[in-house]
C-alpha positions as semicolon CSV with decimal commas, in nm:
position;residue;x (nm);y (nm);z (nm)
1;X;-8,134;-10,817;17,289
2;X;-8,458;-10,700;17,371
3;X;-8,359;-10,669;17,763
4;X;-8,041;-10,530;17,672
5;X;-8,222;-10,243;17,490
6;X;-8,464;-10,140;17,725
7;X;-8,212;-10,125;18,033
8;X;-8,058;-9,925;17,786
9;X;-8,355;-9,710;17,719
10;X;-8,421;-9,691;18,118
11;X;-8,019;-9,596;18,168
12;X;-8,045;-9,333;17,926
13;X;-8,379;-9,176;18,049
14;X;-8,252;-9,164;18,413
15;X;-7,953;-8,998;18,341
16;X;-8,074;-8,772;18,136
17;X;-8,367;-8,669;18,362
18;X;-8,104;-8,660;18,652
19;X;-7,852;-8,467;18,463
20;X;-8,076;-8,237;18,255
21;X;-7,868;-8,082;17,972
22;X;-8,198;-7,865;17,873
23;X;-8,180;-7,674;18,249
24;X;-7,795;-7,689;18,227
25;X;-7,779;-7,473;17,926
26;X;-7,886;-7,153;18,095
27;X;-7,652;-7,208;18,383
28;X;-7,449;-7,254;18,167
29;X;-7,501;-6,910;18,014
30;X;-7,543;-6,725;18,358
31;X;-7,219;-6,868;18,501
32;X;-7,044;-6,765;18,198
33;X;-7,177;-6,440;18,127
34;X;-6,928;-6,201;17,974
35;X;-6,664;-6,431;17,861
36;X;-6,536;-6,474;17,500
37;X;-6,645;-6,774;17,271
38;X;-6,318;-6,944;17,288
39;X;-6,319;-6,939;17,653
40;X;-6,659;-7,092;17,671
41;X;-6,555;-7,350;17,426
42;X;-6,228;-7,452;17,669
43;X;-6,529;-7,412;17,963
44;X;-6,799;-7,643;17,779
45;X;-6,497;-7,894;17,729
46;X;-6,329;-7,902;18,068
47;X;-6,650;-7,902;18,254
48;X;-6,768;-8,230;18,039
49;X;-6,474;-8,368;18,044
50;X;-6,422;-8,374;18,405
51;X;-6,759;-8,438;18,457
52;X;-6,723;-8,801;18,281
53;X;-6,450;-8,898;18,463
54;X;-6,630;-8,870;18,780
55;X;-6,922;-9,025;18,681
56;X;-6,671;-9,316;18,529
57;X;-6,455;-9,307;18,886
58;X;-6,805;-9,364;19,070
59;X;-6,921;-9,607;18,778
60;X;-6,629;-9,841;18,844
61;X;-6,561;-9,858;19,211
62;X;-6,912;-9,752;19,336
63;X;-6,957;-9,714;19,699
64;X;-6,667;-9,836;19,774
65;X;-6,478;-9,513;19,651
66;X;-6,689;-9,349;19,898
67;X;-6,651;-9,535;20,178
68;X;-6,271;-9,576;20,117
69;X;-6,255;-9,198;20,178
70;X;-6,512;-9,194;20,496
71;X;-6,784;-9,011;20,297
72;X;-7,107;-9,160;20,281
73;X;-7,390;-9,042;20,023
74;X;-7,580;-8,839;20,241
75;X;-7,271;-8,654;20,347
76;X;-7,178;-8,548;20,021
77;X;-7,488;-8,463;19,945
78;X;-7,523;-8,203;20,235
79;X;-7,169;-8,099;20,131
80;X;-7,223;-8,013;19,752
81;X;-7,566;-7,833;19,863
82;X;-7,379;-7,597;20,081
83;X;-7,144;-7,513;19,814
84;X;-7,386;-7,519;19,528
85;X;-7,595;-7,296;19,788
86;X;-7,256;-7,012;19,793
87;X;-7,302;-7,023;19,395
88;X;-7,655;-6,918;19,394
89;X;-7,579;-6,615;19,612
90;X;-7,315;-6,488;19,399
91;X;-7,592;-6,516;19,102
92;X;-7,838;-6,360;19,337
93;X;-7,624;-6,031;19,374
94;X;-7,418;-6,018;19,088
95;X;-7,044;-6,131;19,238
96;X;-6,927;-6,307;18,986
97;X;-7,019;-5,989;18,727
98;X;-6,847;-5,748;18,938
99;X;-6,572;-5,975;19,028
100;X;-6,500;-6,059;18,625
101;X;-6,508;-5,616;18,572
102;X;-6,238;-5,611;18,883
103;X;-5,996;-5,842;18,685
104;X;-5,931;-5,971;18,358
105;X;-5,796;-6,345;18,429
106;X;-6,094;-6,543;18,313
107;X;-5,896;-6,862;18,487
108;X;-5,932;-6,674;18,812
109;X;-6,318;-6,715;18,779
110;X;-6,349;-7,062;18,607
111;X;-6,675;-7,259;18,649
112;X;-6,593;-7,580;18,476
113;X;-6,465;-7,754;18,789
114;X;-6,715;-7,594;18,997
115;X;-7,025;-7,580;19,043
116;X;-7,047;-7,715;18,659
117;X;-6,867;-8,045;18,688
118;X;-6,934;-8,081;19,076
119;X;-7,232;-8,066;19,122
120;X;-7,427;-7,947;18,831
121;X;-7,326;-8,261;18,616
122;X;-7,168;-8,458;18,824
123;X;-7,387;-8,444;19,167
124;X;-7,507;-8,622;19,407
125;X;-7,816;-8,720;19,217
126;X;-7,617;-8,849;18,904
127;X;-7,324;-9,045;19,114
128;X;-7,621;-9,235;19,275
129;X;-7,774;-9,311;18,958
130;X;-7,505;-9,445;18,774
131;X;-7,366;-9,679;19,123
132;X;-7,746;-9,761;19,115
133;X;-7,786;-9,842;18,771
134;X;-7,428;-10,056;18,767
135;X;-7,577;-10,236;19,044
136;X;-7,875;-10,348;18,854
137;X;-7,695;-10,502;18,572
138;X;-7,369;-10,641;18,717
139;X;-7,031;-10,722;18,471
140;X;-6,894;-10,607;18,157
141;X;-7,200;-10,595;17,936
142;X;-7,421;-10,414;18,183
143;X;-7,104;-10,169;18,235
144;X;-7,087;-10,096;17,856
145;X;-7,497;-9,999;17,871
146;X;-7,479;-9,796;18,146
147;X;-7,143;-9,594;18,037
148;X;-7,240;-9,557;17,705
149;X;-7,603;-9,407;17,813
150;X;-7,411;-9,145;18,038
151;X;-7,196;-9,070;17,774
152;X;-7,452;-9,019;17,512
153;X;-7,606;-8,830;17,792
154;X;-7,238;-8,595;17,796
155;X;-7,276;-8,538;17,494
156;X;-7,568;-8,389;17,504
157;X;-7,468;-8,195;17,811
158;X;-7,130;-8,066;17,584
159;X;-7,363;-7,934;17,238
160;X;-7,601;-7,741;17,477
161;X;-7,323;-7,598;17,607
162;X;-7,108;-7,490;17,273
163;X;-7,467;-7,327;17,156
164;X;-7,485;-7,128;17,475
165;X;-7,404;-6,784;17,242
166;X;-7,695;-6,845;17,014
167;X;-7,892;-6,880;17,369
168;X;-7,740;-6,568;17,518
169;X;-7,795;-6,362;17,169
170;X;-8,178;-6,495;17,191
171;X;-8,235;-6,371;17,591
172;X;-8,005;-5,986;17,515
173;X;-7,793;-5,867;17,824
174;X;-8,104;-5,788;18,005
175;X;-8,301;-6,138;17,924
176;X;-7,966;-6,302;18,038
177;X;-7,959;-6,078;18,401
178;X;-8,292;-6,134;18,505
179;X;-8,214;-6,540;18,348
180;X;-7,955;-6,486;18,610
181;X;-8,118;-6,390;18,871
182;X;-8,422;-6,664;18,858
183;X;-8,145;-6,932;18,838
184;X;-7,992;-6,808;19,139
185;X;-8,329;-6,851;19,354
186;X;-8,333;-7,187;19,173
187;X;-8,056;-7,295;19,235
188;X;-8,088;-7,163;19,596
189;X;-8,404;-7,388;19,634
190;X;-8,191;-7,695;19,537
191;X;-7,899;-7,658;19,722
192;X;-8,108;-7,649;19,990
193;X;-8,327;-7,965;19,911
194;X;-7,979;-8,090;19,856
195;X;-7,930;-8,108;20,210
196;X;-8,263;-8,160;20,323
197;X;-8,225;-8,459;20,164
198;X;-7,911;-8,548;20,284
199;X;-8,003;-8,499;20,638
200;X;-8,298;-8,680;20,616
201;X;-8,107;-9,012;20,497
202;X;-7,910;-8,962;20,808
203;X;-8,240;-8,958;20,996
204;X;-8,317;-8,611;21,074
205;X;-8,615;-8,406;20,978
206;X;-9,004;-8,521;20,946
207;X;-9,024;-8,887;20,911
208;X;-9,331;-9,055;20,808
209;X;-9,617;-9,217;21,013
């Protein structure tokens, strides 16, 4: 029992440092910026709930789902930073805002799939983790740590995400702009390390020694 506990301990602390809820939450707010409680709610919701599914897709079949497909990590990894990269500039200069004032669908504009789900949640970083972590501790019991780590890790993700108002109320319209804008250099920065780091495993880039 004592093992069992602290690969739990060490499941839960990686994907919880790889998944961050505490960072998510003002994404969260900046990506949903103008839209109604209710809509948030169905937002929070979708975007965890898709986000679990994936993890539990890449959880059971591993690498194999990848390779299957023809996608290896490093790939997808390059991929998601490219598109996580076309997120940050529409922080950066306000598209979304101005796009959201142009129309009134809020399903036009919906962030749960993306970039919340894929790859805010459910990235590259988190999908290696948890085919990582499954690895470690092979069958049903090490299955039922690991899932039920992430999951108490979703969780997590989903209440920062239902208190976004109180979060937006605390920053004001301006706090939440300039919030905005930082995030959007941020998340610039890691789209881009995103594929730095894909490239890299496929041997490009500065290599040691």
């Amino acid at each position: 029992m004592t093992m069992d506990t602290a690969f739990f301990i060490t499941a839960f602390v990686t994907m919880f440092v790889v998944i961050d809820p505490i960072g998510l939450a003002p994404l969260f707010v900046a990506l949903t910026q103008g839209m109604t409680t209710a809509a948030r709610r169905r937002i929070a919701l979708r975007a965890t709930l898709i986000g679990i599914l994936i993890l539990l897709a890449f959880a059971t079949f591993g690498e194999a789902l990848l390779s299957f497909i023809g996608i290896s990590m490093p790939a997808f990894r390059v991929a998601g930073g490219i598109l996580l990269f076309l997120t940050a500039l529409d922080m950066l200069f306000e598209r979304r805002t101005k796009r959201r004032e142009d129309k009134q669908e809020e399903d036009r504009d919906d962030p749960s799939v993306f970039p919340l789900a894929i790859p805010l949640i459910a990235g590259p970083g988190a999908i290696a983790s948890v085919i990582l972590l499954m690895g470690q501790r092979p069958g049903v019991e090490g299955a039922a740590l690991v899932l039920g780590a992430t999951g108490i890790v979703m969780l997590i993700v989903m209440g920062f995400f239902l208190a976004s108002g109180m979060i937006e109320r605390a920053l004001g319209k301006t706090g939440v702009t300039v919030v905005t804008r930082l995030l959007g250099m941020l998340l610039a920065a890691l789209s881009v390390q995103f594929v730095l780091d894909g490239l890299s495993a496929f041997g490009f880039g500065p290599t040691a020694g």
